[in-house]
C-alpha positions in Angstrom: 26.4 -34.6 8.8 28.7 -36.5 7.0 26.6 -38.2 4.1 26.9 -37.0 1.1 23.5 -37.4 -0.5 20.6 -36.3 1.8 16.7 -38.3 2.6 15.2 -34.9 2.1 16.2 -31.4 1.1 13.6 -28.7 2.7 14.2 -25.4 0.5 12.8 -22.9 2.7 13.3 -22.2 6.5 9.7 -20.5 7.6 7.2 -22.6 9.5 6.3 -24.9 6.9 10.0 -26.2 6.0 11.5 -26.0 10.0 8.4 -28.5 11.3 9.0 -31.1 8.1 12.7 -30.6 9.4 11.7 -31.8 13.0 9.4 -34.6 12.5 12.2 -35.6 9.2 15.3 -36.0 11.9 13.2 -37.3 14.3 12.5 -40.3 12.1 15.7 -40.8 11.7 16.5 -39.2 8.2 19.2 -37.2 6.9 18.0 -33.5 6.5 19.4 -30.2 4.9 17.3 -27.1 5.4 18.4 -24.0 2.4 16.8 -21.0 4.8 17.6 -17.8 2.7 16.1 -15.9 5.2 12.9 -14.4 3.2 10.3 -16.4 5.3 7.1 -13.9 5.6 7.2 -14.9 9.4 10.0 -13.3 10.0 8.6 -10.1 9.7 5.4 -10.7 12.4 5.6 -8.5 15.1 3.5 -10.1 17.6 1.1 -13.2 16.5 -1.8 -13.7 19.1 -3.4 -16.2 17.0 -1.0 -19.0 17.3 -2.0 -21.4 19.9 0.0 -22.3 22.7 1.3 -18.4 23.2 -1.8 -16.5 24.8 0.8 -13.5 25.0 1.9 -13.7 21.3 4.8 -14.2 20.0 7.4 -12.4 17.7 7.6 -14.2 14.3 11.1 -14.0 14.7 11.3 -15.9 18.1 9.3 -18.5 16.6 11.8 -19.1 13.4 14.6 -18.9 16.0 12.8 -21.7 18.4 11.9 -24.0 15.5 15.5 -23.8 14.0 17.4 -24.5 17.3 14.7 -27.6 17.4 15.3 -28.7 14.6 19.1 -28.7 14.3 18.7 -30.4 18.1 17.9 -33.2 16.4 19.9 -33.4 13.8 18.8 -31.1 10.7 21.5 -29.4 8.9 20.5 -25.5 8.1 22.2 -23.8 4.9 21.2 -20.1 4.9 21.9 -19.8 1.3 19.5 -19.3 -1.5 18.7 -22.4 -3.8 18.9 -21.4 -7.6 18.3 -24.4 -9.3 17.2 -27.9 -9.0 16.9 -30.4 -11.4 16.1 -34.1 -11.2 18.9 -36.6 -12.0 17.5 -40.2 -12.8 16.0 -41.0 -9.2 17.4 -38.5 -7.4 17.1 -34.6 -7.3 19.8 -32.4 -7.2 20.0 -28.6 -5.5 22.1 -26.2 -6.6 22.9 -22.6 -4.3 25.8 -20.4 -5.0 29.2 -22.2 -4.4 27.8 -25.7 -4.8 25.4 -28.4 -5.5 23.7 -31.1 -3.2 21.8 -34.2 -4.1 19.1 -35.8 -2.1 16.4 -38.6 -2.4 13.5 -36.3 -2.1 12.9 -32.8 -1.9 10.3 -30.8 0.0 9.7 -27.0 -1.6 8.2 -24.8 1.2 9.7 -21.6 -0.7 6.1 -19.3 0.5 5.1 -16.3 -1.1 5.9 -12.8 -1.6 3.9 -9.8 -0.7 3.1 -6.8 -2.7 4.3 -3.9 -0.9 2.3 -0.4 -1.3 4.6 2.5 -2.9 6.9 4.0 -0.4 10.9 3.9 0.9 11.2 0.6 2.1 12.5 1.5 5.3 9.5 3.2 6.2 7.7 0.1 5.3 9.6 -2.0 7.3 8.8 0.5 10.1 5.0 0.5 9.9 4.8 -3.5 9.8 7.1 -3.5 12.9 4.4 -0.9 14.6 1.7 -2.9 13.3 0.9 0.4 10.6 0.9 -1.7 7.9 -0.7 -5.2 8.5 -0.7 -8.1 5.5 -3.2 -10.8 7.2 -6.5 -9.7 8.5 -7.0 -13.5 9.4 -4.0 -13.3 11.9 -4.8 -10.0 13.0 -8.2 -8.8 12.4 -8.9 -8.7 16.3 -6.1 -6.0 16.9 -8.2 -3.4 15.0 -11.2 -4.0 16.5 -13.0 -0.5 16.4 -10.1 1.2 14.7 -9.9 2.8 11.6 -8.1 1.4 8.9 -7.5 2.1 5.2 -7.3 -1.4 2.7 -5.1 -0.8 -0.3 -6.0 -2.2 -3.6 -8.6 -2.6 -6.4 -10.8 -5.2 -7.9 -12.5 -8.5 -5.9 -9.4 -8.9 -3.8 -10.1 -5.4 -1.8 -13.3 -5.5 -2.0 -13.7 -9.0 -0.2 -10.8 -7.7 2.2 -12.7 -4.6 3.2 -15.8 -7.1 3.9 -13.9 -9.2 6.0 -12.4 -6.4 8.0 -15.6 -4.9 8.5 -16.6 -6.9 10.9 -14.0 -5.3 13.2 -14.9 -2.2 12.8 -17.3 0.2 11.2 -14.4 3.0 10.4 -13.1 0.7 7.2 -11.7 2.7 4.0 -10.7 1.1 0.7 -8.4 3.4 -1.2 -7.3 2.3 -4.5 -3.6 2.8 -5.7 -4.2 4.4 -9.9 -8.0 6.2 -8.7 -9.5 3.0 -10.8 -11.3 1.0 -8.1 -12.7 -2.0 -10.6 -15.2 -2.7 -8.5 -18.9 -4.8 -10.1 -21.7 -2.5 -9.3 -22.9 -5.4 -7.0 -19.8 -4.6 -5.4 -20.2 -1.1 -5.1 -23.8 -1.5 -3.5 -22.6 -4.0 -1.0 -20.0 -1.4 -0.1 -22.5 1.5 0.4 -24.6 -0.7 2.5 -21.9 -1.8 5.0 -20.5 2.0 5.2 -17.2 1.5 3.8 -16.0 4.6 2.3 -14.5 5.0 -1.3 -11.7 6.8 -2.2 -9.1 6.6 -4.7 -5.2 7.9 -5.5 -2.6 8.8 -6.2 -1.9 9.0 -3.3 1.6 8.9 -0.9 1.8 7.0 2.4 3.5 8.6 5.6 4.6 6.8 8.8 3.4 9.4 11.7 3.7 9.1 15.7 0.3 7.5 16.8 -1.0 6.7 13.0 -0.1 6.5 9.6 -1.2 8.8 6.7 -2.5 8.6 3.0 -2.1 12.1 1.5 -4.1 12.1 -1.8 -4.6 15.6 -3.8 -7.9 15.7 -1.8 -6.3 15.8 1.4 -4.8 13.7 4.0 -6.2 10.7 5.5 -5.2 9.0 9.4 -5.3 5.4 9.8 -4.3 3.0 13.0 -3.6 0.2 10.3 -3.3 -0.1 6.6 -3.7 -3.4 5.1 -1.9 -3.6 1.2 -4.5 -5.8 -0.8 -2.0 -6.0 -3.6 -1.7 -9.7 -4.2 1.4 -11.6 -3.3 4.2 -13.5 -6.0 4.1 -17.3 -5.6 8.0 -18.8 -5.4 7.0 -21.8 -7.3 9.6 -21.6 -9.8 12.1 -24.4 -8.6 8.8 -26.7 -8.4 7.9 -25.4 -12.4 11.3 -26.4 -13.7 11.4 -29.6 -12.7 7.9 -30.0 -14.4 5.5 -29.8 -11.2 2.1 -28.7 -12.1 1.0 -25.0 -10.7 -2.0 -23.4 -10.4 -3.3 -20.6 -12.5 -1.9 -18.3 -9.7 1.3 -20.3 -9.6 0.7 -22.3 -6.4 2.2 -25.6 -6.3 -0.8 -28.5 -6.6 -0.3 -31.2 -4.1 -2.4 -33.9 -3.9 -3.7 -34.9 0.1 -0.4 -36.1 1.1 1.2 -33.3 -0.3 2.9 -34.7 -3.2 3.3 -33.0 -6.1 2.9 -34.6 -9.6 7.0 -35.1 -9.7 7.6 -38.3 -8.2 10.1 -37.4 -5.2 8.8 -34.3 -5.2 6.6 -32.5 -2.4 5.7 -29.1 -1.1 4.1 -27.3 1.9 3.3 -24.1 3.4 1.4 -20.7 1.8 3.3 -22.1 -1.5 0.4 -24.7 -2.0 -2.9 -23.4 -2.3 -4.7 -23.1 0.7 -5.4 -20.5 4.0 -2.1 -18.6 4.4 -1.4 -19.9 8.5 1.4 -20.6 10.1 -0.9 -24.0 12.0 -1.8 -24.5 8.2 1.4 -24.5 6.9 3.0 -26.6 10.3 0.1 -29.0 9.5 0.7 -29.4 6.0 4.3 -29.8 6.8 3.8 -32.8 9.0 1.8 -34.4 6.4 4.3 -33.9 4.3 7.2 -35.0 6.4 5.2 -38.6 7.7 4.7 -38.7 3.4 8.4 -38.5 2.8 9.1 -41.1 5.7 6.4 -43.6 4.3 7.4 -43.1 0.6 11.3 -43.6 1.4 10.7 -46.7 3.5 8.4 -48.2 0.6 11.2 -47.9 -1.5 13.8 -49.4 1.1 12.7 -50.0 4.5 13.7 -47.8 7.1 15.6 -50.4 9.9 18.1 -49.0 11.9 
């Protein structure tokens, strides 16, 4: 690509930014993607809930499918990290490690960051990839039907995931991290009704053969799946310095067309408020991409 101020820059490479990529090149704009490789979808072992793959798919393959798509038609992809970006009269411009890039508009689909439980990262990593540890009981609810699994966490946000899960299965556990569960007594009583057991830490997590373990001073616990109900860190901050407005949890707001309050500016994906999908975040991203399209051609027209 040989222009030297872009239509769009995408910063982020997971679902959200690669499908604004592909509808972006495929109207005929000039498109750089910063992918610093963090994209939560990266790390999916097998999604069954994404339609069109009745098998599932590894959230890897998908990345790798939508980036060789996008670059088909034309998308340049930058797998460096973006660490600023500032707005310069009409234009924005990007800055990343060993340079700077300016474009006409830019699209933030940066994500979210998970909360990982206590324990070596490597075993971690080695529990998501078994399916041990699972972060989205939307996406994956259905694989522990009737197993037994463990919720990590304290306060509304576990309580509401052990809820949800229950409906899978009637073996559900919430375990807080500190021993404090913060739970209303409303809460509490709902618990006791559906059967969901109570306990609370310290506690240490251990990656077994056919299960994974919580070993508190009480004893030792066996799940088939442990979901971390920990809360996740918003990436908002390029969006923030360039005076976008964010929520009180630090998503991006968009309006329905997914601009943001910064003229120029827009954003997509588990970033913005909304239900944390990958069809979400694709669908917001096309929104976003025909936005960007229709907003640059109201400026200039778009004639070849």
């Amino acid at each position: 690509m040989d222009v030297t101020k872009r239509d769009c820059i995408i910063v982020g490479g997971g679902p959200a930014g690669l499908t604004a990529a592909i509808y972006l090149t495929r109207y005929h704009l000039s498109v750089t993607v910063f992918d610093d490789g963090t994209s939560r979808a990266a790390n999916i072992p097998v999604s069954h809930n994404h339609a069109g793959f009745p098998s599932g798919i590894n959230g890897a393959d998908l990345l790798r499918r939508m980036r060789a798509q996008a670059v088909m038609y034309g998308a340049e992809i930058d797998d460096k990290r973006v660490t600023a970006l500032r707005k310069a009269e009409k234009d924005f411009v990007v800055s990343f490690a060993d340079g700077s890039l300016s474009a006409r508009t830019v699209l933030v689909a940066t994500g979210v960051v998970n909360r990982m439980p206590s324990m070596p990262k490597d075993k971690h990593d080695e529990a998501v990839k078994r399916g041990l540890i699972r972060y989205c009981p939307v996406c994956d609810g259905f694989e522990v039907t009737d197993k037994r699994v463990a919720i990590i966490g304290q306060g509304s946000q576990a309580f509401k995931e052990a809820v949800f899960l229950r409906s899978y299965s009637r073996d559900i556990t919430l375990v807080s991290p500190s021993g404090e569960h913060e739970l209303k007594a409303s809460e509490e009583t709902r618990l006791q009704q559906l059967g969901i057991l109570v306990k609370g830490g310290p506690f240490e997590i251990d990656v077994e053969q056919g299960a994974i373990a919580i070993r508190t001073s009480r004893g030792t616990h066996r799940f088939d799946s442990i979901y971390p109900a920990l809360g996740s860190d918003v990436r908002s901050e390029l969006a923030l310095g360039v005076g976008a407005t964010v929520s009180g949890e630090g998503c991006i707001c968009v309006d329905g067309h997914q601009r943001t309050d910064v003229r120029g500016l827009y954003a997509a994906g588990d970033v913005v408020i909304g239900l944390d999908q990958i069809s979400h975040a694709m669908g917001q991203a096309g929104v976003a991409a025909t936005t960007i399209r229709n907003d640059l051609s109201d400026l200039s027209p778009l004639i070849r």
